[in-house]
PATORVEX-587891 format. One record per atom (N, C-alpha, C, O): residue in three letters; chain; x, y, z. Coordinates in steps of 0.02 Angstrom, whole numbers, plus 50000, padded with zeros to 5 digits. Atoms other than C-alpha are relative to their C-alpha. Layout:
REM residues N
ATOM  residu  chaine   east  north     up
ATOM     ALA       A      X      Y      Z
...
This chain:
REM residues 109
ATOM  residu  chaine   east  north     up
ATOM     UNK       A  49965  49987  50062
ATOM     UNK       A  44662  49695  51089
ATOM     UNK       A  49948  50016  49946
ATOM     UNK       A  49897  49984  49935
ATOM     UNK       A  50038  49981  50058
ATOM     UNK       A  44594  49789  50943
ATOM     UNK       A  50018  50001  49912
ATOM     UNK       A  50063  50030  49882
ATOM     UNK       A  49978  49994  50106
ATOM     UNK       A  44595  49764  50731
ATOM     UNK       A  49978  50064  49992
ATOM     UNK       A  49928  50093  50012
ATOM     UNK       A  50024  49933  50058
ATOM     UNK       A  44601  49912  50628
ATOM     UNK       A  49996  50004  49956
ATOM     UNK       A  50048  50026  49931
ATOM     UNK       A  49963  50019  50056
ATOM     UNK       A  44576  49881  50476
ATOM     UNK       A  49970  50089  49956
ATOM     UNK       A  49920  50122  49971
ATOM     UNK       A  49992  49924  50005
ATOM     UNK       A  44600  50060  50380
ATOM     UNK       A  49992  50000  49906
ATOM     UNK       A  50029  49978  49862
ATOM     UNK       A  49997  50000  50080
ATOM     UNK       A  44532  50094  50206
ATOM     UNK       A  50043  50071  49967
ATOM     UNK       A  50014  50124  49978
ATOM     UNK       A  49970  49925  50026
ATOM     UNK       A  44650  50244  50121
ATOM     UNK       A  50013  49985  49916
ATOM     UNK       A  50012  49934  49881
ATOM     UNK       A  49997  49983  50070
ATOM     UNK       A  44676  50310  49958
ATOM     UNK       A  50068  49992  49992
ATOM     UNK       A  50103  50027  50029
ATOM     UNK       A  49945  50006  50049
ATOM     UNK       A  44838  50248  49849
ATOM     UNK       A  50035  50059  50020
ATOM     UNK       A  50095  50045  50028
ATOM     UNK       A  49950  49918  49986
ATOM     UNK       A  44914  50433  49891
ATOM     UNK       A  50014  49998  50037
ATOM     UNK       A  50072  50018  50040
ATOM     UNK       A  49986  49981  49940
ATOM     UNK       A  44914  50430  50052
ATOM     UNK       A  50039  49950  50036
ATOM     UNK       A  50072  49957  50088
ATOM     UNK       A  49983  50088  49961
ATOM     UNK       A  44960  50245  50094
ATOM     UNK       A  50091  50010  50005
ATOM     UNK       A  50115  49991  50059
ATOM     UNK       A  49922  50009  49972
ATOM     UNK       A  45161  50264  50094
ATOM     UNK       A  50005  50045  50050
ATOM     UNK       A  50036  50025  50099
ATOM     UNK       A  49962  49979  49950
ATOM     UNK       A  45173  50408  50197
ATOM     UNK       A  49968  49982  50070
ATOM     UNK       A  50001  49984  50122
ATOM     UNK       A  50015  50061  49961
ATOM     UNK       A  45052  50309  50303
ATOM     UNK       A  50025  49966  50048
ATOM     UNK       A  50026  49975  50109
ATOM     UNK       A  49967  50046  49972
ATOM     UNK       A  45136  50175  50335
ATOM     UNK       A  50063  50021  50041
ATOM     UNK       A  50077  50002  50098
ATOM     UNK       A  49935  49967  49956
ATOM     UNK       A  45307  50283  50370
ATOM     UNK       A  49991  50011  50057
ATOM     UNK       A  50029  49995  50103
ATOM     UNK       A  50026  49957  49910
ATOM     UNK       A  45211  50371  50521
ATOM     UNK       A  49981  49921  50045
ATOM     UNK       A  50000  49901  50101
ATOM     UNK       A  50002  50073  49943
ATOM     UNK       A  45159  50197  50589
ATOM     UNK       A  50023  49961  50006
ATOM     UNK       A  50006  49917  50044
ATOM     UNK       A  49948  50047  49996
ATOM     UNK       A  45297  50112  50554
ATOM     UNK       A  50053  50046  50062
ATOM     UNK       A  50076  50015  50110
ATOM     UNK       A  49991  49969  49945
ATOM     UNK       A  45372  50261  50662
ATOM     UNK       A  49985  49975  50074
ATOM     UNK       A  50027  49964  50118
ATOM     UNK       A  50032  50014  49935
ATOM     UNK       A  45276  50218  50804
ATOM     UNK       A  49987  49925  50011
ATOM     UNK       A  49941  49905  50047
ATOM     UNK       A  50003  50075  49995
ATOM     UNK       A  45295  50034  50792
ATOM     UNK       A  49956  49975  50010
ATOM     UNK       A  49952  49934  50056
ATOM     UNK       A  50073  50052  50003
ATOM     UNK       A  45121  49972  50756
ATOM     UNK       A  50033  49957  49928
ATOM     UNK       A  50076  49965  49885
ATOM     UNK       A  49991  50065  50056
ATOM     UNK       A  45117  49818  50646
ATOM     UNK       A  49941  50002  49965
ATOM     UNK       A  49883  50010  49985
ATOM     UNK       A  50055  49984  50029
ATOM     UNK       A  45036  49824  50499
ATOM     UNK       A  50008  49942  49931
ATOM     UNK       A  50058  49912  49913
ATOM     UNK       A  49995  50034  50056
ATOM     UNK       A  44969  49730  50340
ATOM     UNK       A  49964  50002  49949
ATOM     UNK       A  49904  49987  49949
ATOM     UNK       A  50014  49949  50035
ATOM     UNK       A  44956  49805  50198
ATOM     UNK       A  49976  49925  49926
ATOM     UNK       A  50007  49877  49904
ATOM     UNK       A  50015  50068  50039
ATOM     UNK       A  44815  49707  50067
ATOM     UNK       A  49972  50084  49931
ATOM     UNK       A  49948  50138  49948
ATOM     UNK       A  50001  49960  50063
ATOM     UNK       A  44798  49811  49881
ATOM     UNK       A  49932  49979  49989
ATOM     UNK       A  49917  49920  49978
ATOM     UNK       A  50065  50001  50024
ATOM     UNK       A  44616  49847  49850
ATOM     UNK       A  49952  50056  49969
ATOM     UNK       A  49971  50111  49990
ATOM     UNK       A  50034  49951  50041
ATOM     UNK       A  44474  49959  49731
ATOM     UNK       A  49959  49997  50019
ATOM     UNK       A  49927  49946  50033
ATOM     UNK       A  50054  49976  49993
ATOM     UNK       A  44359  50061  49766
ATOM     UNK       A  49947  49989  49975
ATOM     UNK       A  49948  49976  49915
ATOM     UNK       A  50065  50010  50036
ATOM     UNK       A  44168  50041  49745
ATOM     UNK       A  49995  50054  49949
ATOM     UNK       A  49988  50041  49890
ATOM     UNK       A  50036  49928  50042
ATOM     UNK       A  44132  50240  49682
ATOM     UNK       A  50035  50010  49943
ATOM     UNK       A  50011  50009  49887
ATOM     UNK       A  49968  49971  50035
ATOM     UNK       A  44273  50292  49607
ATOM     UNK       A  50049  49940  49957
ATOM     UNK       A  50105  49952  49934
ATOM     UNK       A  49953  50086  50005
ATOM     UNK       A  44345  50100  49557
ATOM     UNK       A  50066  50011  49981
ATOM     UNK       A  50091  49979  49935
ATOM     UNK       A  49930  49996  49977
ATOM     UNK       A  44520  50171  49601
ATOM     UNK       A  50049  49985  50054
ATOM     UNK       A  50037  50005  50111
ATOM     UNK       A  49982  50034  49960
ATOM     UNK       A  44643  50085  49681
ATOM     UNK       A  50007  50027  50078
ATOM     UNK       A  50032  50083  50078
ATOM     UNK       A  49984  49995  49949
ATOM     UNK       A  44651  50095  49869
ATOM     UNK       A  50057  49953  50046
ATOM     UNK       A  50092  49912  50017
ATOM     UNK       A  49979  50053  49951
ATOM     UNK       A  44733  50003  50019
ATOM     UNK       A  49975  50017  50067
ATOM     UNK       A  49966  50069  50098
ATOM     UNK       A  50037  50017  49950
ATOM     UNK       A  44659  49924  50150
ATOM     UNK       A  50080  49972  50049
ATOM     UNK       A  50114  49924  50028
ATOM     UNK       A  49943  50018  49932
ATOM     UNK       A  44811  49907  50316
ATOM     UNK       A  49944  49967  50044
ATOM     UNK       A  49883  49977  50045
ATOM     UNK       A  50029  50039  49950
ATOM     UNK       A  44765  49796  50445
ATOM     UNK       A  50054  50012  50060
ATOM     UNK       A  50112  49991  50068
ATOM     UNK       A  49933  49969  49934
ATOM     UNK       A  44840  49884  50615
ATOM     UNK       A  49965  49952  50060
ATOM     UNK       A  49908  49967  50078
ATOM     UNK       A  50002  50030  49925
ATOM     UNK       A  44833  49756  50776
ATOM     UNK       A  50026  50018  50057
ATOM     UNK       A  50079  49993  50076
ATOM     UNK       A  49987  49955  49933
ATOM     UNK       A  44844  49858  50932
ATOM     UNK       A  49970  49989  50069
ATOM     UNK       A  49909  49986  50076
ATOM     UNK       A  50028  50001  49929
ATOM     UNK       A  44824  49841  51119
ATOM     UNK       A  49952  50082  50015
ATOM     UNK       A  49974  50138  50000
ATOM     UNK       A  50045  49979  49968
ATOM     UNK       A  44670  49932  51194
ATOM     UNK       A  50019  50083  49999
ATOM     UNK       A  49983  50126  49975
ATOM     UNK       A  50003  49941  49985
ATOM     UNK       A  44766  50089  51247
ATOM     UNK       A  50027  50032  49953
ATOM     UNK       A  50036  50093  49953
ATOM     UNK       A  49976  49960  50078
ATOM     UNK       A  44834  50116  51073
ATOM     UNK       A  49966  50009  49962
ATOM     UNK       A  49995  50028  49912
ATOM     UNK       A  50033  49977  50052
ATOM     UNK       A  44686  50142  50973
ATOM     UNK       A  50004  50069  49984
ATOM     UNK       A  50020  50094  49930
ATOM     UNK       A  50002  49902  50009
ATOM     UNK       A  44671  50339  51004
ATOM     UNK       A  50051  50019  49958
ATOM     UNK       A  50041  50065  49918
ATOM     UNK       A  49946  49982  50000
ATOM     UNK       A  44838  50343  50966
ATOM     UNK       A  50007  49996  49924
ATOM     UNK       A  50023  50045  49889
ATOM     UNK       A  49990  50001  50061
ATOM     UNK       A  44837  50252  50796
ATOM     UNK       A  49954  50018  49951
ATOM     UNK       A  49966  50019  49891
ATOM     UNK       A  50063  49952  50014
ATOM     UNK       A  44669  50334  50763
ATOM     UNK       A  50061  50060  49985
ATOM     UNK       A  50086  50065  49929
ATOM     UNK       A  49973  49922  50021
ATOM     UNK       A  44772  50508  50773
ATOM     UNK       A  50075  50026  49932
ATOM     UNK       A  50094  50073  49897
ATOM     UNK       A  49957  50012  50063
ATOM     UNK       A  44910  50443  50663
ATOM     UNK       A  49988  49999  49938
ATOM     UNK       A  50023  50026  49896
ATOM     UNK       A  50027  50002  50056
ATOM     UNK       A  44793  50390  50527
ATOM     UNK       A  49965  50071  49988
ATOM     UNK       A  49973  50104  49937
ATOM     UNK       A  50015  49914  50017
ATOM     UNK       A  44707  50563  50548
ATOM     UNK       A  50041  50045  49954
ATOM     UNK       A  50028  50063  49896
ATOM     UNK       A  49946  49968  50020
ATOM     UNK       A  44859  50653  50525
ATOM     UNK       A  50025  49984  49917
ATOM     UNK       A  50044  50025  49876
ATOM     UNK       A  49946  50014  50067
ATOM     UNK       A  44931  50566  50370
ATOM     UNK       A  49942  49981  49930
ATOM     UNK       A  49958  49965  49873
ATOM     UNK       A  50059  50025  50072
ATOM     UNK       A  44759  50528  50251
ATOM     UNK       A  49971  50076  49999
ATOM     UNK       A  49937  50089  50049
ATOM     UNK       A  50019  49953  50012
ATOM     UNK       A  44716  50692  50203
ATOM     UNK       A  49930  49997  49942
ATOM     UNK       A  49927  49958  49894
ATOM     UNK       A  50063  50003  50071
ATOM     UNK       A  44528  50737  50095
ATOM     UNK       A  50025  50052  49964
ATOM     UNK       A  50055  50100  49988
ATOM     UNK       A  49989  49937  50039
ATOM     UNK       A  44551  50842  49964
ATOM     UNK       A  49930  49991  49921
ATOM     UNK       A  49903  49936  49916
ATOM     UNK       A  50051  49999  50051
ATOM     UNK       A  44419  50867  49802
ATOM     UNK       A  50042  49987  49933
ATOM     UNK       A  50095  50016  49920
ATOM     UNK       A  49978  50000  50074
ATOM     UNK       A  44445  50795  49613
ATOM     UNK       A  49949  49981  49956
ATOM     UNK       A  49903  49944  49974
ATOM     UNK       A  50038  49992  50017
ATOM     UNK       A  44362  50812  49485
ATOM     UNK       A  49990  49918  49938
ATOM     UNK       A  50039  49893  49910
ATOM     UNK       A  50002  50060  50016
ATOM     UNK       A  44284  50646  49400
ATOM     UNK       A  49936  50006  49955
ATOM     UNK       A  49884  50033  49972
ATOM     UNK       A  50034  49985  50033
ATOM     UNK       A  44199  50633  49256
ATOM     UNK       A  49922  49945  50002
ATOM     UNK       A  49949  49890  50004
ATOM     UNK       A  50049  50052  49986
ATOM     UNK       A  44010  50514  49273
ATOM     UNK       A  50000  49945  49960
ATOM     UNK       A  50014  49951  49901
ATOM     UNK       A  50001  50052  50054
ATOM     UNK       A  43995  50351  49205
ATOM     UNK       A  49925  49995  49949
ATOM     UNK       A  49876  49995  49986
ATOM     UNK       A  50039  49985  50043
ATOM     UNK       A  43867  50357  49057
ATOM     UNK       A  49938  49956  50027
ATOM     UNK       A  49946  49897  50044
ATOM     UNK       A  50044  50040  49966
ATOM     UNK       A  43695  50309  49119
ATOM     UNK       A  49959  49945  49955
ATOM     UNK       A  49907  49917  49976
ATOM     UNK       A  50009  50062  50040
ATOM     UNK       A  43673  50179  48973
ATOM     UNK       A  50051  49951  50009
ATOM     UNK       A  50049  49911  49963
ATOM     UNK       A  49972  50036  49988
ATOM     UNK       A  43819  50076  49055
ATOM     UNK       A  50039  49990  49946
ATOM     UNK       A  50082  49947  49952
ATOM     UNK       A  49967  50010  50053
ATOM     UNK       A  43886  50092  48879
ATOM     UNK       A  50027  50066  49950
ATOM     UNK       A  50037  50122  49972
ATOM     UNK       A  49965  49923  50032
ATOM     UNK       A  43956  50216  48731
ATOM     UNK       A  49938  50025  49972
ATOM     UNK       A  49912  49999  49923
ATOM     UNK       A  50059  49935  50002
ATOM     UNK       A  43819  50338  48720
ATOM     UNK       A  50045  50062  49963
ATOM     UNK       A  50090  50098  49986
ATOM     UNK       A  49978  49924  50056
ATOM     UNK       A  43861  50474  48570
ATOM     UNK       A  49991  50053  50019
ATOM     UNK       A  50031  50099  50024
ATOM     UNK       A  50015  49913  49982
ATOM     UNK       A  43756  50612  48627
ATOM     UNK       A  50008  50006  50063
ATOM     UNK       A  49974  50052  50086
ATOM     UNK       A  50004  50003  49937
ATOM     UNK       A  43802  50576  48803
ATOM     UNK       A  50063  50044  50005
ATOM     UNK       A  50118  50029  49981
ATOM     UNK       A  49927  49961  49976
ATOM     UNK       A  43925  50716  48866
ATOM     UNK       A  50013  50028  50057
ATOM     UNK       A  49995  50084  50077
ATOM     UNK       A  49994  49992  49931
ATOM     UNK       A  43993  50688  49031
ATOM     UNK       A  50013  50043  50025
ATOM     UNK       A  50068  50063  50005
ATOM     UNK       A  49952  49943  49987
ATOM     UNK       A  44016  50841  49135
ATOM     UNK       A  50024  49989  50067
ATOM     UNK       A  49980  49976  50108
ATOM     UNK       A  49957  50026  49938
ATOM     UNK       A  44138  50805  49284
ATOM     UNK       A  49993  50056  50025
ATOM     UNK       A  49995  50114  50006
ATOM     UNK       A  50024  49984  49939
ATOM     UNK       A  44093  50837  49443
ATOM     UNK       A  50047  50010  50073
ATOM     UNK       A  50095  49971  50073
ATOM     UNK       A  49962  50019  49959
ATOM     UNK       A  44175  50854  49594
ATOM     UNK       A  49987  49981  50074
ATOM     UNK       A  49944  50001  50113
ATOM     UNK       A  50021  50034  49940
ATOM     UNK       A  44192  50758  49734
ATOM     UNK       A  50046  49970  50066
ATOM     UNK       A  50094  49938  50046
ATOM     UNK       A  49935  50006  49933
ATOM     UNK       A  44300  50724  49915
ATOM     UNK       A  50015  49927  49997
ATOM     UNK       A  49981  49878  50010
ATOM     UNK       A  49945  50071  49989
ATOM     UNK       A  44435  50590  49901
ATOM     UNK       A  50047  50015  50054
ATOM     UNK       A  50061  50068  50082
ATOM     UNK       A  49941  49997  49946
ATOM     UNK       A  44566  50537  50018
ATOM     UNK       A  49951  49983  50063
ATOM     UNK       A  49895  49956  50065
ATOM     UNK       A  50011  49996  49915
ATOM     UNK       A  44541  50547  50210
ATOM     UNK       A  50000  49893  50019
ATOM     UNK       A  50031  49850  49989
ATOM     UNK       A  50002  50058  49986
ATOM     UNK       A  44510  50378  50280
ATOM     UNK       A  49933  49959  50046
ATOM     UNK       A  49899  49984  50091
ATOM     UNK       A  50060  50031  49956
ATOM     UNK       A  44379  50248  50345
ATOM     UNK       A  50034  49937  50015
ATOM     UNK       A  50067  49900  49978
ATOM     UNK       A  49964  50044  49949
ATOM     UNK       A  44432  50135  50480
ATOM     UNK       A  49932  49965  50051
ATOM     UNK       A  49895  49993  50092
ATOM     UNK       A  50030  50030  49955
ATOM     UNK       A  44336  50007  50556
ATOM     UNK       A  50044  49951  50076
ATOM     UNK       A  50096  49918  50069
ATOM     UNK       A  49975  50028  49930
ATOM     UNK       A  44380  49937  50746
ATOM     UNK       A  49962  49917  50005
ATOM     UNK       A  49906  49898  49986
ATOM     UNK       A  50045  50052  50007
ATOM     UNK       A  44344  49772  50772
ATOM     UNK       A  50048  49950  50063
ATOM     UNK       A  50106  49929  50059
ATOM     UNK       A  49951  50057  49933
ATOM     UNK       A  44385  49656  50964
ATOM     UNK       A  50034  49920  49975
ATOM     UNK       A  50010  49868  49953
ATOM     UNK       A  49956  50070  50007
ATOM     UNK       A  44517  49525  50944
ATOM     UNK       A  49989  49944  50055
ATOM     UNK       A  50026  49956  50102
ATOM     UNK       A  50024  50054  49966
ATOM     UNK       A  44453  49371  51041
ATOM     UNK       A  50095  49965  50031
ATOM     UNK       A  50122  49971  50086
ATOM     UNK       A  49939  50008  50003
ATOM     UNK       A  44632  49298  51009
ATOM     UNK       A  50038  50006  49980
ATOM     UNK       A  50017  50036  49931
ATOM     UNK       A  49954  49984  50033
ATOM     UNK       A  44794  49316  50945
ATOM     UNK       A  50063  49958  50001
ATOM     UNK       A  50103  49973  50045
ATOM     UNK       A  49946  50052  50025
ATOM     UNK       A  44923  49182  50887
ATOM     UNK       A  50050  50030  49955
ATOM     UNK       A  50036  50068  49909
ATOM     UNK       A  49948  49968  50044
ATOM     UNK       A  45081  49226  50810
ATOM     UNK       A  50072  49934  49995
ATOM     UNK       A  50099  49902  50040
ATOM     UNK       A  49957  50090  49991
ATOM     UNK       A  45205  49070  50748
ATOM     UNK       A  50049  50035  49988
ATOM     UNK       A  50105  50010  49985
């Protein structure tokens, strides 16, 4: 048995869940922010037998899309800087990072 636990971007997370709620993986869905962009994400936690990883691998593929936005820098005095004038940049959001991780055991009450 394998954890998935699946970091995605706020956009992508309902239709997400629809597609793997489709396919009857169990999931658990914990509300969390990003380091870079300190915008909200969610982190799912998918628990799957062995021959379903590929599977919920190709699901999360499918439904977290990257796409580019543009974000303006945070001021490199950590504070309000006058003559500082940010010029936004752009940079790839979305898609998804998914770590695998072996389940030793699994209890369910």
């Amino acid at each position: 048995m394998k954890l998935l636990v699946a970091v995605v971007q706020d956009k992508d997370t309902n239709r997400l869940l629809d597609a793997l709620g489709e396919e009857n993986f169990k999931i658990t869905k914990l509300a969390t922010t990003g380091g870079f962009l300190k915008e909200g994400n969610t982190t799912l936690m998918i628990g799957c037998e062995d021959q379903y990883v590929d599977h919920a691998l190709n699901v999360i593929k499918d439904n977290c899309s990257k796409r580019e936005q543009m974000v303006a820098p945070i001021s490199p005095m950590g504070g309000n800087a006058d003559s500082y004038i940010p010029k936004p940049v752009k940079v790839e959001v979305g898609g998804a990072t998914v770590f695998i991780l072996p389940i030793e055991q699994f209890i369910q009450f």
